[in-house]
Jmol script that loads the backbone (N, CA, C; Angstrom):
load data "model"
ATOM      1  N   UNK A   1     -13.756 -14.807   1.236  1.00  0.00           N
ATOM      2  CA  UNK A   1     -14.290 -14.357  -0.038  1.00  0.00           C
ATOM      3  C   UNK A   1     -13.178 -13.758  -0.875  1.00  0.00           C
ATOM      4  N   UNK A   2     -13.174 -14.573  -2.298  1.00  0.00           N
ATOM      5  CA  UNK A   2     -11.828 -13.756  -2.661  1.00  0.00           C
ATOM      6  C   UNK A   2     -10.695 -14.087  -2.175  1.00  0.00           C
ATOM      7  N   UNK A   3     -10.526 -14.927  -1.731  1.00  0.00           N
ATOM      8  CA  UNK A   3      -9.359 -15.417  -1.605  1.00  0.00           C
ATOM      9  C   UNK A   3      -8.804 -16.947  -1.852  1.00  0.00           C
ATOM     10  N   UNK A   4      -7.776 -17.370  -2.395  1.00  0.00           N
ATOM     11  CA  UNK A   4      -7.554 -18.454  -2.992  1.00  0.00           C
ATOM     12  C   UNK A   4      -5.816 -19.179  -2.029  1.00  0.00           C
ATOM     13  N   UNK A   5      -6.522 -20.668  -1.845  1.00  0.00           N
ATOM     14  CA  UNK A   5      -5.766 -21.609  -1.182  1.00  0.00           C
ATOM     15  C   UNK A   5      -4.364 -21.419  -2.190  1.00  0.00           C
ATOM     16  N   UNK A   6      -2.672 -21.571  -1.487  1.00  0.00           N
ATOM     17  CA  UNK A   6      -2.150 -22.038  -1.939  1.00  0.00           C
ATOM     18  C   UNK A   6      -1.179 -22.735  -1.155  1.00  0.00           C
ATOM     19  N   UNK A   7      -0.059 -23.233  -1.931  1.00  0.00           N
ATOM     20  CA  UNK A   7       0.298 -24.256  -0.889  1.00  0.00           C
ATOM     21  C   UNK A   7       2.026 -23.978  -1.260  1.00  0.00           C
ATOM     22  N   UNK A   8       3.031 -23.551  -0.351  1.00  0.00           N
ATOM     23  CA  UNK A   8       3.906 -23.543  -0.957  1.00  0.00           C
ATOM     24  C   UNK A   8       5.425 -24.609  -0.139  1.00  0.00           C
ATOM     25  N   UNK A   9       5.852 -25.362  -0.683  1.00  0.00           N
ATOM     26  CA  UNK A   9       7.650 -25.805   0.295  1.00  0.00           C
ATOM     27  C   UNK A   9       7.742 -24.658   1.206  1.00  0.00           C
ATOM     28  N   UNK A  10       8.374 -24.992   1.927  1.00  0.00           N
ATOM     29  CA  UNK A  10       9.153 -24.556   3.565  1.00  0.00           C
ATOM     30  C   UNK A  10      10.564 -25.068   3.565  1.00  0.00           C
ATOM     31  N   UNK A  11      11.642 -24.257   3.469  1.00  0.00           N
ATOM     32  CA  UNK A  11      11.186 -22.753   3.806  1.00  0.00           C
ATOM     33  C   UNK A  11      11.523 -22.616   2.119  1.00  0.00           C
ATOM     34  N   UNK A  12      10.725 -21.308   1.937  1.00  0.00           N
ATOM     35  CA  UNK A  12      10.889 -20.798   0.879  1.00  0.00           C
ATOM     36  C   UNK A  12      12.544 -20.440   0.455  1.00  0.00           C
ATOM     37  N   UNK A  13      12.701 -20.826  -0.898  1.00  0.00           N
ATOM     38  CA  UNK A  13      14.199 -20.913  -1.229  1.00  0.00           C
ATOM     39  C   UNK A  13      14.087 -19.338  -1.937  1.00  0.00           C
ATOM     40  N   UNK A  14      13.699 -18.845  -2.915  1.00  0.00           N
ATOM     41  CA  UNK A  14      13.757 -17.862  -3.698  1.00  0.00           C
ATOM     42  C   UNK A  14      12.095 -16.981  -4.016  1.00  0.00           C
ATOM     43  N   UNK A  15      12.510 -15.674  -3.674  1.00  0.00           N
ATOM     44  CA  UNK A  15      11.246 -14.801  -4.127  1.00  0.00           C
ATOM     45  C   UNK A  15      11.538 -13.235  -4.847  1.00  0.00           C
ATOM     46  N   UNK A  16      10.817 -12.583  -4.938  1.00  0.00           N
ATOM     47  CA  UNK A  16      10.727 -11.553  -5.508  1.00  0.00           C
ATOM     48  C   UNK A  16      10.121 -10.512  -4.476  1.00  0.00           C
ATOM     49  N   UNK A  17      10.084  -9.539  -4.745  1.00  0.00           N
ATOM     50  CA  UNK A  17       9.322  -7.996  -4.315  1.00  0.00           C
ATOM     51  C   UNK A  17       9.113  -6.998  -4.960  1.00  0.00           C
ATOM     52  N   UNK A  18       7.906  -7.147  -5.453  1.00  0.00           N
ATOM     53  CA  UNK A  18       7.526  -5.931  -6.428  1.00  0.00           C
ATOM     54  C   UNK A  18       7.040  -5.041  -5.754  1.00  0.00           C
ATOM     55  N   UNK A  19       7.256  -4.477  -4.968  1.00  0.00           N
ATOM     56  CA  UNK A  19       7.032  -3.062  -4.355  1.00  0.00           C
ATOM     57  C   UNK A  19       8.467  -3.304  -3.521  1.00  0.00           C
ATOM     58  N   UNK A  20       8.847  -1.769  -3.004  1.00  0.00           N
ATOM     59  CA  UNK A  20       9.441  -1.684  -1.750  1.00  0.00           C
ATOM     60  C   UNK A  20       8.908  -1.779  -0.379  1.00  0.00           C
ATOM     61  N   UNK A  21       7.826  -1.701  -0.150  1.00  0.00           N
ATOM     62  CA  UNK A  21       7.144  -1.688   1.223  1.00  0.00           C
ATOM     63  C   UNK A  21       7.682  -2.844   1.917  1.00  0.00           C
ATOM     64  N   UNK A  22       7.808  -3.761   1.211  1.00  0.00           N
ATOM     65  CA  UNK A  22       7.904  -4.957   2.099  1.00  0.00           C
ATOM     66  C   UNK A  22       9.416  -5.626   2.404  1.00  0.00           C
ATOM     67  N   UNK A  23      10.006  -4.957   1.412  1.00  0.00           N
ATOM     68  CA  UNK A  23      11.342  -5.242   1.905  1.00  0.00           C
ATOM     69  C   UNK A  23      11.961  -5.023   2.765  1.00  0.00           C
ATOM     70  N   UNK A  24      11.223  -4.009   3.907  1.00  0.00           N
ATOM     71  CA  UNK A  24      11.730  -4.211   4.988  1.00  0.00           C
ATOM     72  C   UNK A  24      11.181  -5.037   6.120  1.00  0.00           C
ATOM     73  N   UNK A  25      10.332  -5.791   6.019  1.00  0.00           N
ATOM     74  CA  UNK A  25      10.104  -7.185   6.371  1.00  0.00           C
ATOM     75  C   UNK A  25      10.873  -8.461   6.008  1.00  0.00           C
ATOM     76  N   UNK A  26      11.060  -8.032   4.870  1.00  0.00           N
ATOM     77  CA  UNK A  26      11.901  -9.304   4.391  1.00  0.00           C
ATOM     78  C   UNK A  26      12.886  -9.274   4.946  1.00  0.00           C
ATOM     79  N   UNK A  27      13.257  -8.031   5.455  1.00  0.00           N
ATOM     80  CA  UNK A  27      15.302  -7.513   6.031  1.00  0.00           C
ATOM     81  C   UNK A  27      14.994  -8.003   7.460  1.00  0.00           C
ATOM     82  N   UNK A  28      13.803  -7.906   8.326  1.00  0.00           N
ATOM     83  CA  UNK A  28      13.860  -7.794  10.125  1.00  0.00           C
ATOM     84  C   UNK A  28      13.734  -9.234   9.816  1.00  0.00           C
ATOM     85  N   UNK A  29      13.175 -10.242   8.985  1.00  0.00           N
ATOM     86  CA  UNK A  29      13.267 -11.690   8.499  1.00  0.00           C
ATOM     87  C   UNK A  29      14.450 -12.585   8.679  1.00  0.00           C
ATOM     88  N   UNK A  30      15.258 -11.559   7.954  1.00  0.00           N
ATOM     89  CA  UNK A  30      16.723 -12.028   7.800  1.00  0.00           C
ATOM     90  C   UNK A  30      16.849 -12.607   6.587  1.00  0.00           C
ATOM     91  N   UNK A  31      15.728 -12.258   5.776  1.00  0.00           N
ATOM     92  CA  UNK A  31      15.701 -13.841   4.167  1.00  0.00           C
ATOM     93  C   UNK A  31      15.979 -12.829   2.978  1.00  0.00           C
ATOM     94  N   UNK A  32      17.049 -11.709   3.459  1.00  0.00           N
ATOM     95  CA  UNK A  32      17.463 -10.958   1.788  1.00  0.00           C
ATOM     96  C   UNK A  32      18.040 -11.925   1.116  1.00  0.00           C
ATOM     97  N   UNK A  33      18.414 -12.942   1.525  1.00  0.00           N
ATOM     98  CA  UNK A  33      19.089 -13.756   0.441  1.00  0.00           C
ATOM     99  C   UNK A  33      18.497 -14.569  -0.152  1.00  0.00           C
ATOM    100  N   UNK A  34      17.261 -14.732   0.078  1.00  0.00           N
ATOM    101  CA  UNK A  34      16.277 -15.642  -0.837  1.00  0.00           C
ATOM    102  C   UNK A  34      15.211 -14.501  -1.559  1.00  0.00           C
ATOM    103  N   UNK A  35      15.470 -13.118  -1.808  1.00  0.00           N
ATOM    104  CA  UNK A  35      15.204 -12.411  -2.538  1.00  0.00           C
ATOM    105  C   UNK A  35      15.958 -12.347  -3.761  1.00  0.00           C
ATOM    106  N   UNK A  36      15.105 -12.696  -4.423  1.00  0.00           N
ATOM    107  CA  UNK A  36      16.272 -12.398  -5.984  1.00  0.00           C
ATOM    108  C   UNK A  36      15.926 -11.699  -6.872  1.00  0.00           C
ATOM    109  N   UNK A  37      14.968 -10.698  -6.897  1.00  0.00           N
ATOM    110  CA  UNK A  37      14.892  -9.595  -7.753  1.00  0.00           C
ATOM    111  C   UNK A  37      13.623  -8.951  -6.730  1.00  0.00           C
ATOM    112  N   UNK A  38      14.367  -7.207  -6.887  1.00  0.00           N
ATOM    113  CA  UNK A  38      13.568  -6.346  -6.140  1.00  0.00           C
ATOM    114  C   UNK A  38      13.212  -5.060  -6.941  1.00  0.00           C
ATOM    115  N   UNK A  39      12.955  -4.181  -6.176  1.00  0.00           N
ATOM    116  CA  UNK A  39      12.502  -2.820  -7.322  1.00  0.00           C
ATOM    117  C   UNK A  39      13.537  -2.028  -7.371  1.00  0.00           C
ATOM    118  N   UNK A  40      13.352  -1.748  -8.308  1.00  0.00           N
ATOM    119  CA  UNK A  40      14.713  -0.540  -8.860  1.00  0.00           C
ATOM    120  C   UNK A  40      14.584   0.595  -7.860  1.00  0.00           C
ATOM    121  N   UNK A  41      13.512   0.753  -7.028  1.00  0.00           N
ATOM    122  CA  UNK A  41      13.794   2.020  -5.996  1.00  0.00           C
ATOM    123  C   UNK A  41      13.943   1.430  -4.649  1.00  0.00           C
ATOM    124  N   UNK A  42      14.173   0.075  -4.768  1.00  0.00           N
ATOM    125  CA  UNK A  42      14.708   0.128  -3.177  1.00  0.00           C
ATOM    126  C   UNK A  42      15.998   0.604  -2.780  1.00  0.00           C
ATOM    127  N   UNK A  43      16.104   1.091  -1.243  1.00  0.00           N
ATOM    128  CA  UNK A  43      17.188   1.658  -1.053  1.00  0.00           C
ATOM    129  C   UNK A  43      17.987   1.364  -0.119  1.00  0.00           C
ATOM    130  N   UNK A  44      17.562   0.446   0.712  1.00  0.00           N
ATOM    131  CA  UNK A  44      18.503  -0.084   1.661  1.00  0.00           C
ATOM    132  C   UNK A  44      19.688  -0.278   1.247  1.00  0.00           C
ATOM    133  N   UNK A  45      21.307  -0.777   2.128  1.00  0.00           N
ATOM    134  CA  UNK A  45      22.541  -1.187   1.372  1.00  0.00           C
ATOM    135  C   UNK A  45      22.476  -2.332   0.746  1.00  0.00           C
ATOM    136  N   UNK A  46      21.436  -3.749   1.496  1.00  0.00           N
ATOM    137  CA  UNK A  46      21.768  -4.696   1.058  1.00  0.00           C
ATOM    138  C   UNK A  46      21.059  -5.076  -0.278  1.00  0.00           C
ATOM    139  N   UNK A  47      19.638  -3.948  -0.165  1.00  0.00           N
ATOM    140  CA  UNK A  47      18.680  -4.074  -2.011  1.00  0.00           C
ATOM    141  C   UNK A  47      19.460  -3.101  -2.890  1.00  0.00           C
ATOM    142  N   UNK A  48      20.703  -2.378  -2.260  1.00  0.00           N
ATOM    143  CA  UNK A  48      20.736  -1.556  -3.400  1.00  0.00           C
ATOM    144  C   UNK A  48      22.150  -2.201  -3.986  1.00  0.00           C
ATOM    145  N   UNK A  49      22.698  -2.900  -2.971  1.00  0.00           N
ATOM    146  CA  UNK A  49      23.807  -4.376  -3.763  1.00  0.00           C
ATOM    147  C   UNK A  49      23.274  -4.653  -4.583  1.00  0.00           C
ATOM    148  N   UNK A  50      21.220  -5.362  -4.529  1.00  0.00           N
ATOM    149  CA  UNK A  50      21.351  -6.032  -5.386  1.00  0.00           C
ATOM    150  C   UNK A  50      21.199  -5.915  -6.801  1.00  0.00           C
ATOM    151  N   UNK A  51      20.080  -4.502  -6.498  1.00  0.00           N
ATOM    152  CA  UNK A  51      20.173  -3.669  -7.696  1.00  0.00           C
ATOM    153  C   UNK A  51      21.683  -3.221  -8.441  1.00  0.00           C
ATOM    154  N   UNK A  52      22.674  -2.891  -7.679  1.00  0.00           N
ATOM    155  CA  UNK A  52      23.653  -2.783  -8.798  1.00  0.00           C
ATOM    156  C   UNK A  52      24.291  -4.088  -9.812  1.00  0.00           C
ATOM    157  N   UNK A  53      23.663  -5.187  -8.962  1.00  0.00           N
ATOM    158  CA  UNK A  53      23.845  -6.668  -9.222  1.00  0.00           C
ATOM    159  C   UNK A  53      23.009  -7.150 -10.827  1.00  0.00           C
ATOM    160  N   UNK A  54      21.692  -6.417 -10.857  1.00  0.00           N
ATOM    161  CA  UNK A  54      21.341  -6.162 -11.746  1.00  0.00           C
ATOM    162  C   UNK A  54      19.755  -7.068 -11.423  1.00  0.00           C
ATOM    163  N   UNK A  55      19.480  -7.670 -10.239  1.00  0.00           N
ATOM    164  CA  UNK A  55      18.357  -8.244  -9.645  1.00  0.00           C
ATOM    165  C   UNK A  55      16.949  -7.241  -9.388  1.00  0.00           C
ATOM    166  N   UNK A  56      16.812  -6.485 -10.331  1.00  0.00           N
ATOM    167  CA  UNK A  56      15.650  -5.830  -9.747  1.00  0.00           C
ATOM    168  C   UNK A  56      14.450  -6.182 -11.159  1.00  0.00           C
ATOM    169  N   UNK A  57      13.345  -5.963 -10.928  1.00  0.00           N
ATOM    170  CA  UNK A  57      12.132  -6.232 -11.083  1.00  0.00           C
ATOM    171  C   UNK A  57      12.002  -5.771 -12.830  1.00  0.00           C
ATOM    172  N   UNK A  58      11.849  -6.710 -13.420  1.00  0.00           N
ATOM    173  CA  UNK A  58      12.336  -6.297 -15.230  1.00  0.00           C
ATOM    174  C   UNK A  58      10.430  -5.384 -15.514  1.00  0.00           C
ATOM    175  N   UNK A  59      10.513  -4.291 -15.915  1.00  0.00           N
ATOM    176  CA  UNK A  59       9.335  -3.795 -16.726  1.00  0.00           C
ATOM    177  C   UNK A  59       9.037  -4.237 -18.182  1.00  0.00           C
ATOM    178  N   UNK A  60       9.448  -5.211 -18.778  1.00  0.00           N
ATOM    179  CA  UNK A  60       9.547  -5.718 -19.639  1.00  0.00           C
ATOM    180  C   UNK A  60       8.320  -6.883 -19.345  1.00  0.00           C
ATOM    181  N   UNK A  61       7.369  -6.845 -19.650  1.00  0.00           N
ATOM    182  CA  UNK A  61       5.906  -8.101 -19.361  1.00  0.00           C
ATOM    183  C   UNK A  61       6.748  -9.182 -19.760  1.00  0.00           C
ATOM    184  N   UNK A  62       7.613  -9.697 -20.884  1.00  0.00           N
ATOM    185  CA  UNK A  62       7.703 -10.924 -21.269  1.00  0.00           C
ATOM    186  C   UNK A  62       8.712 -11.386 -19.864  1.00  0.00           C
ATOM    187  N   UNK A  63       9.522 -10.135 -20.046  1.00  0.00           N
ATOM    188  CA  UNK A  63      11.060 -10.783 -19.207  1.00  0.00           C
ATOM    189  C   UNK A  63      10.458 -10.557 -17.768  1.00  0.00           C
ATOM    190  N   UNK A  64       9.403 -10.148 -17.081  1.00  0.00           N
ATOM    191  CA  UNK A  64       8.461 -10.027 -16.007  1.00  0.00           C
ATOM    192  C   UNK A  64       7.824 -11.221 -15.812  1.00  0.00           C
ATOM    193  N   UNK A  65       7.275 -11.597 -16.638  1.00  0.00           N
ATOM    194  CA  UNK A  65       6.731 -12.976 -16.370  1.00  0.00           C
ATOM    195  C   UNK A  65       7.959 -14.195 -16.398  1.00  0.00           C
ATOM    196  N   UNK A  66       9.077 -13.988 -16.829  1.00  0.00           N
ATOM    197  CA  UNK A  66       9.866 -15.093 -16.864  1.00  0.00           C
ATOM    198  C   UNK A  66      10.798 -15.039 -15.602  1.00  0.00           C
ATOM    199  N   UNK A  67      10.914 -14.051 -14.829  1.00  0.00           N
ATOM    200  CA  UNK A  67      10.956 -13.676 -13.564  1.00  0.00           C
ATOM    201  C   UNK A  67      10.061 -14.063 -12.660  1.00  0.00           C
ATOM    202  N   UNK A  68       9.074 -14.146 -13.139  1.00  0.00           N
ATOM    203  CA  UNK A  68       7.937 -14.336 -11.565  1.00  0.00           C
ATOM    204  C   UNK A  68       7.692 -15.946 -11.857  1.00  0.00           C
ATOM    205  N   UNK A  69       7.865 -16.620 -13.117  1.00  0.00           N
ATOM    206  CA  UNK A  69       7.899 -17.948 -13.121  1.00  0.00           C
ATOM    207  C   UNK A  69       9.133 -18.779 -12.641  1.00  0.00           C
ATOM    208  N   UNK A  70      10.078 -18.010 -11.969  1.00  0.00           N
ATOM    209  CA  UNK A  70      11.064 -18.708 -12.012  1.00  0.00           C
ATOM    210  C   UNK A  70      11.426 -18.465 -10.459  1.00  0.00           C
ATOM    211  N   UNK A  71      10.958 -18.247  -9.513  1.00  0.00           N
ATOM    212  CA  UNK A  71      10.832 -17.915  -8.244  1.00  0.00           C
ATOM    213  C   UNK A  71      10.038 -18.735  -7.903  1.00  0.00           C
ATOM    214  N   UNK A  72      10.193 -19.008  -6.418  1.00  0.00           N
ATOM    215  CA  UNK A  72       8.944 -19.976  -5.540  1.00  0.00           C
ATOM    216  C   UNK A  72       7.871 -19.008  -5.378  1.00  0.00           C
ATOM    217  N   UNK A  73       7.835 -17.720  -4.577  1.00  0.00           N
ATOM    218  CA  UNK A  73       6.801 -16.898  -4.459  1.00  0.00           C
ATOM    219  C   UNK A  73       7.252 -15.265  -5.157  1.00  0.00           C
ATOM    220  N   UNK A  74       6.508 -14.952  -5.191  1.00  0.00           N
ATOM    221  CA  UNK A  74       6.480 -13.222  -5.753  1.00  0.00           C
ATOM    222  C   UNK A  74       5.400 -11.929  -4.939  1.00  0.00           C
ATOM    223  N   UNK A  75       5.975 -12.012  -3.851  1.00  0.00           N
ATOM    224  CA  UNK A  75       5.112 -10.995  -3.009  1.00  0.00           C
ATOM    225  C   UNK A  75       4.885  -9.536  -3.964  1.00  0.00           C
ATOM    226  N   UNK A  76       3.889  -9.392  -3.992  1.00  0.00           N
ATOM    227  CA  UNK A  76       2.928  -8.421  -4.548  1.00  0.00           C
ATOM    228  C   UNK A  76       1.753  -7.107  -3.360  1.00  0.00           C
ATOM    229  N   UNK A  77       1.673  -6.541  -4.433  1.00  0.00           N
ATOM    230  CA  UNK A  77       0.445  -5.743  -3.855  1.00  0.00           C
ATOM    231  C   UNK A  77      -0.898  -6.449  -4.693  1.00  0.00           C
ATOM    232  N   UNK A  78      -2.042  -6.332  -4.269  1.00  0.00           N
ATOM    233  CA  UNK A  78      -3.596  -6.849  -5.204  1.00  0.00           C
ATOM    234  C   UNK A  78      -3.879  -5.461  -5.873  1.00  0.00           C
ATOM    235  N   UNK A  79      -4.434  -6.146  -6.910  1.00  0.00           N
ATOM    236  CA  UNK A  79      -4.985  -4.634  -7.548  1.00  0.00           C
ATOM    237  C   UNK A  79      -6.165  -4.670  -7.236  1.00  0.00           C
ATOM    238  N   UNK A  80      -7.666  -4.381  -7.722  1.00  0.00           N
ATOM    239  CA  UNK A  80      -8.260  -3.897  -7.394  1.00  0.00           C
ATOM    240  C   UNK A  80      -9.560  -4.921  -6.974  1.00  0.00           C
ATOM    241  N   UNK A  81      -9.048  -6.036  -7.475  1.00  0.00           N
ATOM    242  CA  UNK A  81      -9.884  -7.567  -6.845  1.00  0.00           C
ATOM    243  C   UNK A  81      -8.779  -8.236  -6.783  1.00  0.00           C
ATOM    244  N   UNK A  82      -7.704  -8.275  -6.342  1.00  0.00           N
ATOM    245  CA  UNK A  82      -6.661  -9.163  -5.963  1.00  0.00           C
ATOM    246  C   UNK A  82      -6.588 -10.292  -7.303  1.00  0.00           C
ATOM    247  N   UNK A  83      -7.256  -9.819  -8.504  1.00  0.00           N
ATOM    248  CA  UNK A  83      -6.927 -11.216  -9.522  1.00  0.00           C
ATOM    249  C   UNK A  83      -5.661 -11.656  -9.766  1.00  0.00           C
ATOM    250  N   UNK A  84      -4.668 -10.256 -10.030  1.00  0.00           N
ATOM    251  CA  UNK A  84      -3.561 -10.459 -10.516  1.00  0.00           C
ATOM    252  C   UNK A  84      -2.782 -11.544  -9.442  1.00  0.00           C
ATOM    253  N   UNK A  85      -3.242 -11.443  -7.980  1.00  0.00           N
ATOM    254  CA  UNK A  85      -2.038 -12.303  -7.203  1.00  0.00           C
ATOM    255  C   UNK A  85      -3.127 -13.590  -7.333  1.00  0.00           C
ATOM    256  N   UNK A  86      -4.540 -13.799  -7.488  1.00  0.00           N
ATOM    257  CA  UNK A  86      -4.961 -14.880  -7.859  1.00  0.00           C
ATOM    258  C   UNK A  86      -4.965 -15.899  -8.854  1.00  0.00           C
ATOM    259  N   UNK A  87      -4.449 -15.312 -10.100  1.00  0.00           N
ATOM    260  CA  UNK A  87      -3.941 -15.889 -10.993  1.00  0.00           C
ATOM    261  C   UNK A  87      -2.793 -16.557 -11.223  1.00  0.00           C
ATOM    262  N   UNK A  88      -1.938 -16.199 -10.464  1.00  0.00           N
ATOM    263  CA  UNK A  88      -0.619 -16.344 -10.267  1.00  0.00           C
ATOM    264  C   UNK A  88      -0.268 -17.644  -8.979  1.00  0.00           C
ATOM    265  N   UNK A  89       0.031 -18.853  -9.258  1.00  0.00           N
ATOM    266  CA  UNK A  89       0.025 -20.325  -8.477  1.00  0.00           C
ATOM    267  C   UNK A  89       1.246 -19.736  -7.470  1.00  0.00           C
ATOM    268  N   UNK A  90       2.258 -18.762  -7.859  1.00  0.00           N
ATOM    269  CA  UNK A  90       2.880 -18.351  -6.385  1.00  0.00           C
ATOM    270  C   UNK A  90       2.623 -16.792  -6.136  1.00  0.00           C
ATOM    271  N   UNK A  91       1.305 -16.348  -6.625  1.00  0.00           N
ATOM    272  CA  UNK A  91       1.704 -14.714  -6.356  1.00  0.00           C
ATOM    273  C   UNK A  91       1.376 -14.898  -4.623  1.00  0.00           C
ATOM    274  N   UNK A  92       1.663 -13.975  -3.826  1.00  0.00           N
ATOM    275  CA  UNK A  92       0.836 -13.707  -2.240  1.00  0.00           C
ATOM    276  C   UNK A  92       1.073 -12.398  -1.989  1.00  0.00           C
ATOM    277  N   UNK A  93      -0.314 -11.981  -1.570  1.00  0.00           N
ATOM    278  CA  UNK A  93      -0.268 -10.407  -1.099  1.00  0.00           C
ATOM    279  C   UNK A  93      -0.323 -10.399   0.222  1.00  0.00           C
ATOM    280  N   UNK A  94       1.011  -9.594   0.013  1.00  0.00           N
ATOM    281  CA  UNK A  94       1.100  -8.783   1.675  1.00  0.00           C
ATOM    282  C   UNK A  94       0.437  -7.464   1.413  1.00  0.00           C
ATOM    283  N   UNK A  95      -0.750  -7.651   2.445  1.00  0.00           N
ATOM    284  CA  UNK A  95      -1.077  -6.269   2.782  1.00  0.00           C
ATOM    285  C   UNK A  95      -0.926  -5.193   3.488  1.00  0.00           C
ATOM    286  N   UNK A  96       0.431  -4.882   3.100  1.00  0.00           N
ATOM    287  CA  UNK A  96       1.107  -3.844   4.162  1.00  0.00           C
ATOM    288  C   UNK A  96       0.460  -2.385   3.806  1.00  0.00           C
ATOM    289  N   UNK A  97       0.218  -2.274   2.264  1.00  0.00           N
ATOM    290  CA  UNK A  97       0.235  -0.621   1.772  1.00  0.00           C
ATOM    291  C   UNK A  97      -0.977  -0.545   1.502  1.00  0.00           C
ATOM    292  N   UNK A  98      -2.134  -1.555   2.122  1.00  0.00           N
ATOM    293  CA  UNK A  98      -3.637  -1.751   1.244  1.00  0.00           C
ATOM    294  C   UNK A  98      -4.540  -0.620   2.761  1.00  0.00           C
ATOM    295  N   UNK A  99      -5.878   0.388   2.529  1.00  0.00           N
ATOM    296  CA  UNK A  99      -6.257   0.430   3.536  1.00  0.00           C
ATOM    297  C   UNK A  99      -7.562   1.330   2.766  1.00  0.00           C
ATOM    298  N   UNK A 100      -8.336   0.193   3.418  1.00  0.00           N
ATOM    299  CA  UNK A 100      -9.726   0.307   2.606  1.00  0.00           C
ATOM    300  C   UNK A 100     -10.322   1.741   2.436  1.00  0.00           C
ATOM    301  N   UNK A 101     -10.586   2.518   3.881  1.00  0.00           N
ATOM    302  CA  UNK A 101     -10.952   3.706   4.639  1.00  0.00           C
ATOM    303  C   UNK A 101     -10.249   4.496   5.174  1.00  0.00           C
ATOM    304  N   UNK A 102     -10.464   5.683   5.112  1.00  0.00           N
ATOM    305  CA  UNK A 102      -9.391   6.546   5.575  1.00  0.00           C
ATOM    306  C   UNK A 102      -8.988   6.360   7.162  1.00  0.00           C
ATOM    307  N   UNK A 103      -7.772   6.515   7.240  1.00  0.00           N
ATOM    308  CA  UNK A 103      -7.071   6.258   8.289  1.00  0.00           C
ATOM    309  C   UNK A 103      -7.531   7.716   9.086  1.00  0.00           C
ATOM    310  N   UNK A 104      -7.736   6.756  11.071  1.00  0.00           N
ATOM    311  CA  UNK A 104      -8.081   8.004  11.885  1.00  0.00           C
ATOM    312  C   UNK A 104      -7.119   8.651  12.728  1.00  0.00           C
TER     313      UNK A 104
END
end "model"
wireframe off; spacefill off
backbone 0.3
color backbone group
């Protein structure tokens, strides 16, 4: 329910990370190099290369969307019905930071 098929090439050549949570998945991965723009607060050595590189996540909606169109995928968080990553033909949510009920 709520959730939408997509289909993407293998292996993924280029993505994004709009949060930090997940970039450290992407690092135990080994695929920082098919990251090409991350958040301005990540802090690891190798996201904060890339941030000085100038690869981090534009707040700018136009230059945001011309970023997330230009990537194979764009790992995201869902907002509050997951539309935003449903709308999006490569958004995919990792649900690392999502948790419905309070934790016991």
């Amino acid at each position: 329910s709520g959730y939408i098929r997509k289909h993407f090439g293998v292996p993924i050549q280029t993505s994004m990370a709009s949060t930090t949570v997940l970039l450290g998945f992407l690092e135990a991965l080994g695929v920082q190099d098919r990251v090409n723009y991350v958040s301005q607060y990540a802090v690891a050595s190798c996201w904060q290369q890339a941030v000085s590189c100038g690869a981090t996540v534009e707040s700018n909606a136009t230059l945001l969307t011309g970023q997330q169109e230009g990537v194979d995928v764009v790992f995201m968080d869902c907002g509050i019905d997951c539309s935003n990553v449903n709308s999006m033909a490569n958004g995919v949510h990792v649900p690392t930071t999502q948790e419905d009920g309070m934790l016991a």
